[in-house]
VMD Tcl script that draws the C-alpha trace (Angstrom):
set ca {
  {111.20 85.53 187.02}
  {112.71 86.63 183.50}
  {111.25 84.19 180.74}
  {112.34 83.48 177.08}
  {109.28 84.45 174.92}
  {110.75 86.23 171.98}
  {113.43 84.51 169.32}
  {114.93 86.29 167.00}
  {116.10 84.54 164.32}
  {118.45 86.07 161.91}
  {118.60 84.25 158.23}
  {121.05 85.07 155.18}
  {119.18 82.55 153.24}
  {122.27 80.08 153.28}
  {122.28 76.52 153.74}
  {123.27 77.00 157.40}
  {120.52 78.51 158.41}
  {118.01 76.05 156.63}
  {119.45 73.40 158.71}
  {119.40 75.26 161.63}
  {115.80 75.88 161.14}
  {114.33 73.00 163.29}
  {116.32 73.51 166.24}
  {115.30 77.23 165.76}
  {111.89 75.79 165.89}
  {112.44 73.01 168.80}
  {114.02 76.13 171.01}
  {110.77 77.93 170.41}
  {108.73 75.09 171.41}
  {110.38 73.85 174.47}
  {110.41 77.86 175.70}
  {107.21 78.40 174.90}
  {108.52 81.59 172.90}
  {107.93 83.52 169.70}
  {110.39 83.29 166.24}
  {110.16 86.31 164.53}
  {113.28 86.15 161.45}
  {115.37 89.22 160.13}
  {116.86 89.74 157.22}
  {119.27 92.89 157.19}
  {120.37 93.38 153.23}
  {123.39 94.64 151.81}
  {123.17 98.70 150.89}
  {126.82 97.57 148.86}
  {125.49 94.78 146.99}
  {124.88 96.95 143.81}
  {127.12 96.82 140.80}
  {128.59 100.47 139.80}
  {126.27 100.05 136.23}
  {123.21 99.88 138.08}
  {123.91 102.74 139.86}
  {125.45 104.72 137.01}
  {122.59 104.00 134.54}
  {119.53 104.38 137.20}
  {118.66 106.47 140.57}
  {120.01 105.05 143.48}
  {116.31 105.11 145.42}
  {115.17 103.02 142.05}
  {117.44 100.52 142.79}
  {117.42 100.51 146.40}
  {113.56 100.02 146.10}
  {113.91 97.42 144.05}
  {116.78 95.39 146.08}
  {114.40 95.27 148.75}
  {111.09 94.32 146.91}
  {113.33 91.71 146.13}
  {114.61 91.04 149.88}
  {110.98 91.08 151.02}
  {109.34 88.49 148.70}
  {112.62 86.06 149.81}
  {112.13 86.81 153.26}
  {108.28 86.27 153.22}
  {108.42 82.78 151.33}
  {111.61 81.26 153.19}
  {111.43 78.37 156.07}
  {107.36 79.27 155.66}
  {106.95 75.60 156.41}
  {109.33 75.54 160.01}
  {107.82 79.21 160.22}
  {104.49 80.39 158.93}
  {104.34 84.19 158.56}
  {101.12 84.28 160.17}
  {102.77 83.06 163.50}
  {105.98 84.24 162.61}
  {106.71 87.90 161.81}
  {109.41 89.12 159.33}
  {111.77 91.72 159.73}
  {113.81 93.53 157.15}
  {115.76 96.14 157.69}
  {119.13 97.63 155.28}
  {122.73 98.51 157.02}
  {125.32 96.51 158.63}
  {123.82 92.79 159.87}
  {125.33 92.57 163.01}
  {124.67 96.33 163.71}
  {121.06 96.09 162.25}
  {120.75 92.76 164.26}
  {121.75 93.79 167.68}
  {119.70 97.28 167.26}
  {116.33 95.20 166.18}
  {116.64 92.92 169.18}
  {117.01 95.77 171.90}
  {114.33 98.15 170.42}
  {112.09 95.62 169.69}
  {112.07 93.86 173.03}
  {114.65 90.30 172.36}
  {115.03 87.62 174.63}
  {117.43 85.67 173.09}
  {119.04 85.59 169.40}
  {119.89 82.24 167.74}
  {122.32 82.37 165.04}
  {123.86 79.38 163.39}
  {127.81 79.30 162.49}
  {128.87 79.21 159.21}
  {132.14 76.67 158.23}
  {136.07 77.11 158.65}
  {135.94 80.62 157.90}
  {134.08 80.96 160.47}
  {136.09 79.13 163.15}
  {139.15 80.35 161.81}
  {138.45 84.11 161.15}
  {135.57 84.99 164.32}
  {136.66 88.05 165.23}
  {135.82 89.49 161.87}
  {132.61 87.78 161.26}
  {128.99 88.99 161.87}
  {127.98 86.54 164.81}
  {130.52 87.62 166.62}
  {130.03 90.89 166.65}
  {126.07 90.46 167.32}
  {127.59 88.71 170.59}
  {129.35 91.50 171.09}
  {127.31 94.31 170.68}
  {123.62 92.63 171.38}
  {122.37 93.22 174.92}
  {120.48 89.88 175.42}
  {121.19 86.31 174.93}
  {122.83 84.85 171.43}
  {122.41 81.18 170.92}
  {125.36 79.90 168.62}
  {125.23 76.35 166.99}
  {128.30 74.31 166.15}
  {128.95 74.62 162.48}
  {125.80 73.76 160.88}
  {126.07 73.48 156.65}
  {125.23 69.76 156.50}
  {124.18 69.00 160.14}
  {122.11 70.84 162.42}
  {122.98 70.52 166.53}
  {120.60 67.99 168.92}
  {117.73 69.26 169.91}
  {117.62 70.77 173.45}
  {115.05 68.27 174.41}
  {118.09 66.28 175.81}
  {117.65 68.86 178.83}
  {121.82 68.48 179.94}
  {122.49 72.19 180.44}
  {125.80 73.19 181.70}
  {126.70 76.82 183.09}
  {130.05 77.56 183.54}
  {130.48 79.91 186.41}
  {134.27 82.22 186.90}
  {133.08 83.62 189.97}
  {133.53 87.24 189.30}
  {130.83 89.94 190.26}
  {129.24 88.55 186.52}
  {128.79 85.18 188.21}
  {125.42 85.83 190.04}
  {123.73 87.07 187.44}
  {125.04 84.27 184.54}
  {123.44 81.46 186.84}
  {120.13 83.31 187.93}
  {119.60 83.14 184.16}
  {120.84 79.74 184.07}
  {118.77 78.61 186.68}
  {115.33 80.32 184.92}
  {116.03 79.35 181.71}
  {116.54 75.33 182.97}
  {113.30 75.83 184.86}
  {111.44 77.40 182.11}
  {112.80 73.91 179.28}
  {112.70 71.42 182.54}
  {116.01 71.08 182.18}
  {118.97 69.50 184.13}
  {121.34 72.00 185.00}
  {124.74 71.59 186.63}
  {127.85 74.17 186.71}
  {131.25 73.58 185.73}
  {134.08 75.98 187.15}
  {137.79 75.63 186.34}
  {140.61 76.76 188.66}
  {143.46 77.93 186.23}
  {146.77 76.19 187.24}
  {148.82 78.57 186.01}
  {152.59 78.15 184.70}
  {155.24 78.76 187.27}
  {159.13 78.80 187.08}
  {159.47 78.07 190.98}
  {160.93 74.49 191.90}
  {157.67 74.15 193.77}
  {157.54 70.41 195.06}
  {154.57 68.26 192.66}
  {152.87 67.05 195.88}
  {152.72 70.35 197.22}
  {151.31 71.78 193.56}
  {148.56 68.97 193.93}
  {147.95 70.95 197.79}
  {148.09 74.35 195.87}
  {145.60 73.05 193.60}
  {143.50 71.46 196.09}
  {143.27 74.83 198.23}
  {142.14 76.03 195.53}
  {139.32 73.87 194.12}
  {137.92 73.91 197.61}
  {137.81 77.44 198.39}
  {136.04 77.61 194.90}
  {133.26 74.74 195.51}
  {132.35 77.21 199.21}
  {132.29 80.12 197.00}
  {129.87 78.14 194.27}
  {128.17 76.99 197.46}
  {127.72 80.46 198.81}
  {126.62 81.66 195.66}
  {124.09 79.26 194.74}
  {122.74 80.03 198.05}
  {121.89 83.55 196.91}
  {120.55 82.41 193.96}
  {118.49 79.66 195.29}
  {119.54 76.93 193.08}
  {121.21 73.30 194.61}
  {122.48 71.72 191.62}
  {125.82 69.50 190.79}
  {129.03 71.01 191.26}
  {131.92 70.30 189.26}
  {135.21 71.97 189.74}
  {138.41 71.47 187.11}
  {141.78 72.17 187.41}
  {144.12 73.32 184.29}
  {143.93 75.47 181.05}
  {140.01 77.26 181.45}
  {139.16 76.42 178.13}
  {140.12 73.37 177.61}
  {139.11 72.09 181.36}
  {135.09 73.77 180.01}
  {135.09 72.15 176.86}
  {136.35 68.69 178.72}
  {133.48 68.82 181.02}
  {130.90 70.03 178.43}
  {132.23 66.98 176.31}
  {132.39 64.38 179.46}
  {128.67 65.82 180.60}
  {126.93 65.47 177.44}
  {125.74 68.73 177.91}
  {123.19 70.12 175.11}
  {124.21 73.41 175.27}
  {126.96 75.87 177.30}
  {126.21 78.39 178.77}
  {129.37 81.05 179.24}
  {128.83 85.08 180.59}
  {129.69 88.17 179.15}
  {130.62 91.56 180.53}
  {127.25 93.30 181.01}
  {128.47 96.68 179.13}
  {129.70 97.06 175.60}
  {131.98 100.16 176.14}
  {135.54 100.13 174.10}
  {136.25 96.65 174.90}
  {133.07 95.23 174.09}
  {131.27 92.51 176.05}
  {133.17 89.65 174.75}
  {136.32 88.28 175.89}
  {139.40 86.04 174.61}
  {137.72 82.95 176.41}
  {134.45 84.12 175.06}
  {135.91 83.62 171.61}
  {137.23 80.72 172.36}
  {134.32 78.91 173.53}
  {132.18 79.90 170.80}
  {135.22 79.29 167.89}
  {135.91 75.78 169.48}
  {133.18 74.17 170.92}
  {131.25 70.97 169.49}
  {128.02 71.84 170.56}
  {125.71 75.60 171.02}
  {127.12 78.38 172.97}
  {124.44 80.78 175.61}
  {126.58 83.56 175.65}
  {124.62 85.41 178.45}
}
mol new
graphics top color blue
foreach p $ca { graphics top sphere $p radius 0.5 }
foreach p [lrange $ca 0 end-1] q [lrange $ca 1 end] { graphics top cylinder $p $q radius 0.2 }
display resetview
């Protein structure tokens, strides 16, 4: 069985991630796992005097002396650097974050959210495409400037499962990484109901609907079967999103966790709903 044993932690130095820092820590512990932190720094952060008046290697060196001495002295209290490596590296950050976790052997990558930008503007901004590109795990808080998410010691895990050929792997992991914290784990599936311009009768949308919901609690069924998990079922009808985020809410659930397509390719792993659960939600995101 797969286990969590390496965190990578990516920091910018910003007030987010200093209150994300115990969680970061928490995670760790309850996982048993490593936190190493990366820092990727800006090759565009130089004014046009610098470079005009001195060597561009001069300054580059100096940018990350700089970088490094941050990096070595931040959270050293949440992470000592004995126990804790530090990585810096110079590009892109999501790029530089995604390559660093797949060469270097990642389990998972926790990244906090920023504020409204953010939530408003995702699909420009460097989390989201570190979900998109990064081939393991990434752990997403809520927005986390002034307060940092509940520790996962609650141990409510929800998985929500779509029941495509994604579906069997997305709870396997569920199912270790709930084993691994002692967690509770239960999975959440909606049934989209779907607009319709028929004159369809509302009893028989309520038998449409019911079909429906039961034929997806025997597929659940079938597939927990081949993963060898028995845990609560729960089964919503409506708008996908907004039926997952109901349940999350109604569940008290500590963290969701939602799948991705397995390759990156043109379209990239993520999807609209993926974006959506990760721009909306209240509480941490697994995107697996």
């Amino acid at each position: 069985m797969s286990s969590i044993s390496n965190i990578l932690y990516p920091v910018d130095f910003s007030h987010s991630c200093v209150s994300m820092a115990a969680y970061v820590k928490r995670a760790a512990a309850l996982l048993g796992a490593r936190v190493s932190l990366i820092h990727v720094a800006d090759p565009g952060g130089y004014n046009g005097l610098q470079l005009y008046v001195r060597p561009i290697t001069e300054v580059l060196e100096e940018h990350l002396s700089f970088c490094r001495e941050r990096l070595d002295s931040f959270l050293v209290g949440e992470f000592p650097v004995a126990e804790c490596p530090r990585i810096l590296t110079l590009g892109d950050a999501a790029t530089e974050i995604a390559r660093v976790a797949r060469e270097d052997g990642f389990d998972l990558i926790i990244m906090p959210t920023h504020a409204g930008k953010f939530r408003q503007m995702l699909l420009g901004s460097t989390t989201a495409k570190v979900i998109n590109d990064a081939d393991c795990p990434v752990l997403t808080s809520r927005h986390a400037e002034t307060i940092a998410p509940r520790p996962l010691e609650h141990k409510e895990w929800l998985c929500a499962v779509g029941l495509s050929s994604n579906s069997e792997r997305v709870l396997r992991f569920a199912s270790q990484m709930a084993v691994q914290a002692h967690s509770k784990l239960s999975i959440i599936h909606a049934v989209q109901a779907g607009d319709t311009d028929l004159p369809i009768h509302l009893d028989l949308r309520k038998e449409i609907h019911s079909a429906d919901a039961q034929e997806a609690r025997r597929r659940i069924a079938e597939l927990q079967q081949m993963v060898g998990t028995d845990v609560p079922v729960r089964v919503e009808v409506g708008s996908v999103k907004e039926a997952l985020l109901a349940a999350a809410l109604e569940s008290d659930a500590d963290v969701l966790m939602i799948g991705r397509s397995q390759h990156s390719g043109a379209q990239g792993r993520m999807r609209d709903l993926t974006y959506a659960m990760v721009r909306d939600s209240p509480f941490p995101v697994l995107s697996v």
